[in-house]
C-alpha positions as CSV (number, residue, x, y, z in Angstrom):
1,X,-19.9,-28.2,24.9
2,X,-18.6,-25.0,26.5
3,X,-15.1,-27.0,27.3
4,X,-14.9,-27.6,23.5
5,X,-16.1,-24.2,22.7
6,X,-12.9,-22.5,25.0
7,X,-10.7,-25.0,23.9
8,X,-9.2,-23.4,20.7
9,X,-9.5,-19.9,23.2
10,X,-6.9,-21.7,25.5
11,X,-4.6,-22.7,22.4
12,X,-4.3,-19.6,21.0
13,X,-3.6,-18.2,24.3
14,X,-0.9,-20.0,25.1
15,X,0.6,-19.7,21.5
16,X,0.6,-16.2,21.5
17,X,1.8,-15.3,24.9
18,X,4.9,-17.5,23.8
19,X,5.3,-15.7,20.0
20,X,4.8,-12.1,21.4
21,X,8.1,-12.3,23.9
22,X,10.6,-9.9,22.1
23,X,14.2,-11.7,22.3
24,X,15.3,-11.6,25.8
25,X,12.1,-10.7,27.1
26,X,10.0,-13.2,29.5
27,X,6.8,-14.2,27.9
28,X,3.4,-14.2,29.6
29,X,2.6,-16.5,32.2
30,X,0.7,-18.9,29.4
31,X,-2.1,-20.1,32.1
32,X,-3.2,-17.2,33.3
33,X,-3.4,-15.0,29.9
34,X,-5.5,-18.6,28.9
35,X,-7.9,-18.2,32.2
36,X,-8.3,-14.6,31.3
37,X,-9.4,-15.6,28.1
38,X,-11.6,-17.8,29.2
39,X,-13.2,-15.8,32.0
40,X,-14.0,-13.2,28.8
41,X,-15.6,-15.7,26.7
42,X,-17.3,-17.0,29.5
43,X,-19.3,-13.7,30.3
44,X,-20.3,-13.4,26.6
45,X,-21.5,-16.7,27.0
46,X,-23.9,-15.7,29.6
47,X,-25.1,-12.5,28.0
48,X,-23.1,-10.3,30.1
49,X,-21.9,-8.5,26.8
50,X,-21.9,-8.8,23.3
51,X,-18.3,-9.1,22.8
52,X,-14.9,-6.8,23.6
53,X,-11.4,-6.7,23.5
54,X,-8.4,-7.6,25.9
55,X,-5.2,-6.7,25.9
56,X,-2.6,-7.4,29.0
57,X,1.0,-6.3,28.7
58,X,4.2,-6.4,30.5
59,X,7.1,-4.8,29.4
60,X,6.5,-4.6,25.7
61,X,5.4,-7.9,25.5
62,X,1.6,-8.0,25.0
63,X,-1.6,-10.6,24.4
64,X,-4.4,-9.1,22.8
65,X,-7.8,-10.6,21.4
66,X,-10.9,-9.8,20.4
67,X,-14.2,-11.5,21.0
68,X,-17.7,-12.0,20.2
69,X,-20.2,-9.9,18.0
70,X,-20.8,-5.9,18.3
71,X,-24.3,-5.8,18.9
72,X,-26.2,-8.1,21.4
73,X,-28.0,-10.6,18.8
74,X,-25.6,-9.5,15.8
75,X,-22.9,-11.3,13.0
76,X,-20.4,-8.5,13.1
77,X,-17.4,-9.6,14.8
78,X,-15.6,-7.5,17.1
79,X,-12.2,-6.7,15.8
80,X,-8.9,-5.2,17.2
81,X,-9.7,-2.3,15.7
82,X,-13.0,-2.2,16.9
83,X,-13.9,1.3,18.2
84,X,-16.1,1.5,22.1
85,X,-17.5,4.4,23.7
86,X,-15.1,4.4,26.5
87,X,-17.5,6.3,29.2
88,X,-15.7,7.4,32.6
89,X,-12.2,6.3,30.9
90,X,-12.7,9.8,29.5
91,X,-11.9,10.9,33.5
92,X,-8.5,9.4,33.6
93,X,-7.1,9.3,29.7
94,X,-8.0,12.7,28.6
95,X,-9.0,15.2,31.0
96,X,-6.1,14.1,33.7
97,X,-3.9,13.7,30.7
98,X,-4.6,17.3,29.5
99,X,-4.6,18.6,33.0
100,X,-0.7,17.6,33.3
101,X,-0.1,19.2,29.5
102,X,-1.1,22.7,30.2
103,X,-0.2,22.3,34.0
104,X,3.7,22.2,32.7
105,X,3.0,24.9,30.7
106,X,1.9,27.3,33.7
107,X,-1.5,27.2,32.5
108,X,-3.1,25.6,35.4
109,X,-2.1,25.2,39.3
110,X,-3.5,22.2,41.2
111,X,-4.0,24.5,44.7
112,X,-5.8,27.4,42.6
113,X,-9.8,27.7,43.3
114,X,-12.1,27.9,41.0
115,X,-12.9,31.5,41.0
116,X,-9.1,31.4,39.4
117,X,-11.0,29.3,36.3
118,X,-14.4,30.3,36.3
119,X,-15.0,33.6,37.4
120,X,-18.3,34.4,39.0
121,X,-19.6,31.1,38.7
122,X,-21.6,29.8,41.7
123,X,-21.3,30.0,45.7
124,X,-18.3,31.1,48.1
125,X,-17.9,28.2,48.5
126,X,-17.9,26.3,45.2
127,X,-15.3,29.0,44.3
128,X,-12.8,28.1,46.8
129,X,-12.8,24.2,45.5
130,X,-9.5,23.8,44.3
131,X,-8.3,21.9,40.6
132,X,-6.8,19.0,43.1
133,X,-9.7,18.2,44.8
134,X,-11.7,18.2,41.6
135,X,-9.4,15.5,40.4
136,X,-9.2,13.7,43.5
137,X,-13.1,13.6,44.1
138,X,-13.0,15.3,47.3
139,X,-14.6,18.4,46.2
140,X,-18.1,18.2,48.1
141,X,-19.8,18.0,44.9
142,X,-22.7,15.6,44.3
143,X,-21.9,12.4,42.0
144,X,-24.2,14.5,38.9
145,X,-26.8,16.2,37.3
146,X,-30.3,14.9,38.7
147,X,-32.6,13.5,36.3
148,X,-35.0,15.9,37.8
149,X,-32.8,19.1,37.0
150,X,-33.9,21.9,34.2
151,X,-30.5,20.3,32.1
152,X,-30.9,16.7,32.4
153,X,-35.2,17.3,31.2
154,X,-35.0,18.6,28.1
155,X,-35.1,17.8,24.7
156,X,-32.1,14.6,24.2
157,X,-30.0,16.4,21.2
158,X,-28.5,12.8,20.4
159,X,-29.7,12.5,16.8
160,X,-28.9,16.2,15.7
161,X,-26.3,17.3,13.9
162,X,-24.7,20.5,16.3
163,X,-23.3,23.2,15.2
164,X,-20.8,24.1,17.5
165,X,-22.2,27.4,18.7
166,X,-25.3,25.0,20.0
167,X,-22.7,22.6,21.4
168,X,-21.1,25.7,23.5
169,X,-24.7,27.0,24.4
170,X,-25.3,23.4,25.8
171,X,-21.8,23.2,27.8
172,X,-22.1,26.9,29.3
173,X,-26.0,25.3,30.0
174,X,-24.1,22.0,32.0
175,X,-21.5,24.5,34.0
176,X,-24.5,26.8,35.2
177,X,-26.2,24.2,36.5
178,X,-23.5,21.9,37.8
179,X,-21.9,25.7,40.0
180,X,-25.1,25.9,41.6
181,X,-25.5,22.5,43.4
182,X,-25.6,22.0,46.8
183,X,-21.8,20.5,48.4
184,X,-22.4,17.7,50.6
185,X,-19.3,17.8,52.1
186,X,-16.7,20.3,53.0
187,X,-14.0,20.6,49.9
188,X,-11.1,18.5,51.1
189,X,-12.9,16.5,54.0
190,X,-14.7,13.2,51.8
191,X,-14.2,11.4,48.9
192,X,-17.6,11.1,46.3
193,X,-16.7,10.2,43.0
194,X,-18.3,12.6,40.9
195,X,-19.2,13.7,37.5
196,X,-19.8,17.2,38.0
197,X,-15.6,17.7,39.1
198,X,-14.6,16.5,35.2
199,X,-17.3,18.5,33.5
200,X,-15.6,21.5,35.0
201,X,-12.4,20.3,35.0
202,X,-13.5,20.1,31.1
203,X,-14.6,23.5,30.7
204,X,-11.4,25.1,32.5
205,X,-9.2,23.1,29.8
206,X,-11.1,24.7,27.3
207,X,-11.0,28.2,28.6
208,X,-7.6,28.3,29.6
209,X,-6.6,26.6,26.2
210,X,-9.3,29.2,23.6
211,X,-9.7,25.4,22.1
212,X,-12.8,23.2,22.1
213,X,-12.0,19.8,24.0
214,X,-12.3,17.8,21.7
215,X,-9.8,19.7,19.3
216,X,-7.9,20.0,22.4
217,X,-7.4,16.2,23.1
218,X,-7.1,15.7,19.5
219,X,-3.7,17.9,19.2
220,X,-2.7,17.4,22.6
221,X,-3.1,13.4,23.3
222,X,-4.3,11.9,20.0
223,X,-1.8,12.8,17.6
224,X,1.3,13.1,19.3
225,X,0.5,9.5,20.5
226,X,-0.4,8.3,17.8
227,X,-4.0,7.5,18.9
228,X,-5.5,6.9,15.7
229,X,-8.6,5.8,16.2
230,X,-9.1,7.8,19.0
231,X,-11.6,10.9,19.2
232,X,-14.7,12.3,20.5
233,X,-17.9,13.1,18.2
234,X,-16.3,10.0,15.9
235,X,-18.7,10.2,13.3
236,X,-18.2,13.3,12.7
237,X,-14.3,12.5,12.9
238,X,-13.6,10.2,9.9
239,X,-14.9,7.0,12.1
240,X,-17.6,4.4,10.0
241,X,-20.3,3.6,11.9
242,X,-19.7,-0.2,11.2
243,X,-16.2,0.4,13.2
244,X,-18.0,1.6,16.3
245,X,-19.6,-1.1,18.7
246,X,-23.2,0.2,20.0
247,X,-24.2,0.8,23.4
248,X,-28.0,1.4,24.6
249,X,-31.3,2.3,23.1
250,X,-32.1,6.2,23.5
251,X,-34.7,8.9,21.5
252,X,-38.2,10.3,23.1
253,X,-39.4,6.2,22.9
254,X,-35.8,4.6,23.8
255,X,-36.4,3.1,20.1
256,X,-32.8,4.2,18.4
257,X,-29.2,2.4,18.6
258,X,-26.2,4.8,20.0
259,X,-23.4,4.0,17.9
260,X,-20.9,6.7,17.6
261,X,-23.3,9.1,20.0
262,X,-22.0,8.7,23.4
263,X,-24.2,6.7,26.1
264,X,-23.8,9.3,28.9
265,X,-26.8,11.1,29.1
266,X,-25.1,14.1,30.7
267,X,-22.1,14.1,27.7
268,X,-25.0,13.9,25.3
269,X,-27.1,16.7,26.5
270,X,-24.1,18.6,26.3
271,X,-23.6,17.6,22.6
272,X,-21.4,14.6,22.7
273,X,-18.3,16.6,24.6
274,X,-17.4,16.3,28.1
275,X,-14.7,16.2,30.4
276,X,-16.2,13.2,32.3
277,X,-17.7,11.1,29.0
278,X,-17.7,11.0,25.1
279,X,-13.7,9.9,24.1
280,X,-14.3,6.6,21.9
281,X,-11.3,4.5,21.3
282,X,-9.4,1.3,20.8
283,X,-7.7,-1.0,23.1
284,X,-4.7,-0.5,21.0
285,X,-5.0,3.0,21.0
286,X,-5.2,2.7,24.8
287,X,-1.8,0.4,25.0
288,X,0.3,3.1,23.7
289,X,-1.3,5.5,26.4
290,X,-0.5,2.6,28.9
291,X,3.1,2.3,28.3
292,X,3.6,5.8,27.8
293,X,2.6,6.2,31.8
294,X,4.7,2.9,32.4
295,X,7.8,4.6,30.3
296,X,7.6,7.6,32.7
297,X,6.6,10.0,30.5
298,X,8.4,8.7,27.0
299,X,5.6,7.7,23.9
300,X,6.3,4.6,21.9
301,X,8.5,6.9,19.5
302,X,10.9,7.8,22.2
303,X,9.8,11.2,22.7
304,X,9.2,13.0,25.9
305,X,5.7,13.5,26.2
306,X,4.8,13.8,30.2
307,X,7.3,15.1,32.4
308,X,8.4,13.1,35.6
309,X,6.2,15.1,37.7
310,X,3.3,14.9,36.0
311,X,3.9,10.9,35.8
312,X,4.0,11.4,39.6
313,X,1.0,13.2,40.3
314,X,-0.9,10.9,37.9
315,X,0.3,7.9,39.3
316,X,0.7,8.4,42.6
317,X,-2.3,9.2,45.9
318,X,-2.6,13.0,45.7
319,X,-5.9,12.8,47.5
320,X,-5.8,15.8,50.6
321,X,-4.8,15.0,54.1
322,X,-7.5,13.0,56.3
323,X,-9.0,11.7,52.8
324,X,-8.8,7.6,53.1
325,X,-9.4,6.8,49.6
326,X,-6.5,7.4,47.6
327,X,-6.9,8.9,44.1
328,X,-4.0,10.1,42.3
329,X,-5.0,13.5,40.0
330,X,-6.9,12.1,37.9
331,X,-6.8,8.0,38.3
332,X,-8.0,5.8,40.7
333,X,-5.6,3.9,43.6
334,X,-7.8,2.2,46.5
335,X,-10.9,3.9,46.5
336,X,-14.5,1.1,46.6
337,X,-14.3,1.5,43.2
338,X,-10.6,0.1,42.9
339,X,-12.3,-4.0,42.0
340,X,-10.3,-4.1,38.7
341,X,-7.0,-3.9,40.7
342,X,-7.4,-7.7,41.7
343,X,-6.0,-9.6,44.4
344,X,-2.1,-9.1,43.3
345,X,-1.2,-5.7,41.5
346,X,0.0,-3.7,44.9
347,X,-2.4,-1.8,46.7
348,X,-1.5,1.7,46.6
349,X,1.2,1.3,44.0
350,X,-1.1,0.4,41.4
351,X,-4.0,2.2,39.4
352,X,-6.3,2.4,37.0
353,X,-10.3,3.3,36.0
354,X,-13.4,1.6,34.8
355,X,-15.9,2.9,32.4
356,X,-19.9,2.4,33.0
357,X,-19.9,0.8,29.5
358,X,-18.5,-2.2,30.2
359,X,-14.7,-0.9,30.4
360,X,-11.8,-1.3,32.9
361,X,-8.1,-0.6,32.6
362,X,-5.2,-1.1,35.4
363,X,-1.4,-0.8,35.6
364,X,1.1,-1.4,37.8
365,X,4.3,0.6,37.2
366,X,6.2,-1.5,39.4
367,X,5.8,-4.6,37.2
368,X,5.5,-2.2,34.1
369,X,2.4,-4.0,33.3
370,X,-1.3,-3.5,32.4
371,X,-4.9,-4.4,31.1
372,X,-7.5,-3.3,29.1
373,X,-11.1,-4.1,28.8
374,X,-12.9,-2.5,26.0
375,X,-16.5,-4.0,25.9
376,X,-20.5,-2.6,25.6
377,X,-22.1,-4.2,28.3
378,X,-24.7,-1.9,28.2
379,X,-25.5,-3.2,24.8
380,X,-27.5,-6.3,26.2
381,X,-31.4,-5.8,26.4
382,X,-31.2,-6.9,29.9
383,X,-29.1,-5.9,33.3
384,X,-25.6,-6.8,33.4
385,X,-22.6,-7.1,35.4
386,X,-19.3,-7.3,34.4
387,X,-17.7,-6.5,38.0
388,X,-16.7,-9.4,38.2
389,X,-15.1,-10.0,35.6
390,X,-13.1,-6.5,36.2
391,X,-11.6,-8.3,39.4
392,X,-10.5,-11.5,37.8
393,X,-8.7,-10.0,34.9
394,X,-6.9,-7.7,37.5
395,X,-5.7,-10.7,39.2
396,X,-5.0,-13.2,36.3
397,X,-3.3,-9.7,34.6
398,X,-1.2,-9.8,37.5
399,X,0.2,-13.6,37.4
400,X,0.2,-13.4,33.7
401,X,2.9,-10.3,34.7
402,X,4.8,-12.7,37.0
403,X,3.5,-11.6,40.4
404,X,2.4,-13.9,42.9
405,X,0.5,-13.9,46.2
406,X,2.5,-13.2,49.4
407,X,4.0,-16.3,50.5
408,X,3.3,-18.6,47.6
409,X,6.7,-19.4,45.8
């Protein structure tokens, strides 16, 4: 049954990575875009998610699909247009992204400490951890915001309305607490992937900007990309409801369906707008990001939108000396969180992120290609695991690109 089931998956496949070749261009590696396919249907099929999108590209010539239903138990099909809470993609898309904008503009210095940023804001020495090892994770700080701390225990504001001066009460709330926690490493000596760096790294853009984040990223990545489906607080930005796919269950009896409030409990306690959660998006959306990066800079209109340098340091390790793991500012490189790489895209070379709703996203600028995920995991009433599936996309991504394993032919 399940062979017959895939079988029209593995036709269509094949057909499209062959009609989507621009003239001159090399298509797709048919097989592989048809395994990864497969391997997506596969985990819907075992309740792993509800549904999602793909989308793997090399040099302008793309497959992209969507699959499955929107809710776990649901008829609404997912669509290409389908809009997901893109969790810790928020880290790499929009903060680093923003970082780079205002860094070009003399805004922001990657060696400056915090007390530059954040004046009088916790310890000696939180206020000597500087903007780069924020973005590389090697700040000291803890991964977030216990479920035991004052912030994380109140009331959840997901089903409220904020006015903005409540949202800023509730963000100045998240940077007191997160400038008082304990470092558990020197800043500059370890790499722990935390939270805490991006919701600071969120309020300095915000500060040194006089703009709210999410008006921030709006102006500064949404637009001028053409990111049109692209935003945080999306229901209160123009997006139906029925466009977004749910995530978890959340209220005071985890009875209510999050769609279009973010799943990060942290994002939503600060009301829905965070450096390190909350931007909700589109695969498509995300490809024009994607080969913006790959283009060195240049959007899809032919516009200079990053400069070289700033395609450097967002591609490139940037993480301090005597720091293994390799973060670029902003993105991951070969850190153990680096699974949706693969077996093929070049270690070190290559990078990309995941999100803890059931997203993942790579790109190798050396083949000029790249994936995207989009999916809501988290939407299943049961544990998940989509790892896995993060790790074979990378790879199949990869020989779908035309890259093959050292000494095969």
């Amino acid at each position: 049954m399940q062979l017959t089931r895939l079988a029209p998956v593995v036709l269509v496949s094949l057909l499209s990575a062959c009609a989507l070749a621009p003239f001159g261009e090399k298509p797709l590696e048919p097989q592989a875009v048809a395994q990864a396919d497969a391997a997506v249907q596969k985990f819907i099929d075992t309740e792993q998610m509800p549904g999602g999108v793909l989308w793997i590209e090399r040099a302008g010539v793309s497959h992209h699909r969507a699959f499955g239903v929107k809710a776990a138990g649901g008829a609404e099909p997912v669509t290409e247009d389908t809009v997901f809470d893109a969790a810790s993609l928020t880290k790499a898309t929009v903060t680093a992204t923003l970082v780079q904008r205002l860094r070009e503009r003399g805004l922001l210095d990657m060696e400056a400490p915090l007390s530059t940023y954040l004046p009088g804001c916790g310890t000696a020495d939180f206020a000597r951890i500087t903007l780069r090892q924020l973005l590389t994770h090697s700040s000291g700080l803890p991964p977030d915001l216990r479920a035991s701390d004052p912030f994380m225990s109140g009331p959840d504001p997901v089903f409220v309305q904020l006015p903005e001066s409540e949202r800023r009460a509730r963000i100045d709330a998240a940077l007191a607490r997160a400038s008082v926690q304990p470092l558990e490493a020197a800043p500059g000596t370890h790499f722990r992937y935390s939270d805490l760096n991006f919701v600071l790294l969120g309020e300095i853009l915000a500060r040194v900007s006089g703009k709210p984040l999410q008006e921030l990223a709006k102006t500064e990545i949404f637009e001028p990309l053409g990111m049109k489906h692209s935003a945080y607080l999306p229901l209160q930005s123009g997006v139906s409801r029925s466009d977004i796919a749910p995530t978890g269950l959340a209220g005071p009896t985890h009875e209510t369906l999050l769609r279009g409030e973010v799943h990060d409990p942290t994002a939503r306690r600060m009301g829905g707008v965070a450096g390190h959660a909350g931007l909700f998006t589109t695969a498509t959306d995300l490809a024009r990001l994607a080969r913006m990066l790959l283009n060195d800079g240049v959007s899809d209109e032919g516009r200079r939108y990053l400069s070289h340098e700033s395609i450097v340091l967002l591609e490139t390790p940037q993480s301090p000396p005597g720091v293994a793991d390799l973060r670029s500012l902003g993105w991951d490189i070969a850190t153990p969180f680096s699974r949706p790489r693969g077996s093929l895209y070049p270690v070190g070379k290559s990078f990309g992120h995941t999100g803890f709703t059931g997203c993942s996203f790579w790109l190798d600028p050396g083949s000029r290609s790249f994936y995207i995920l989009m999916a809501n995991r988290v939407n299943e009433p049961h544990p998940t695991n989509t790892l896995p599936l993060y790790a074979e996309l990378g790879t199949l991504a990869a020989q779908a690109a035309g890259l093959k394993s050292a000494g095969s032919e």
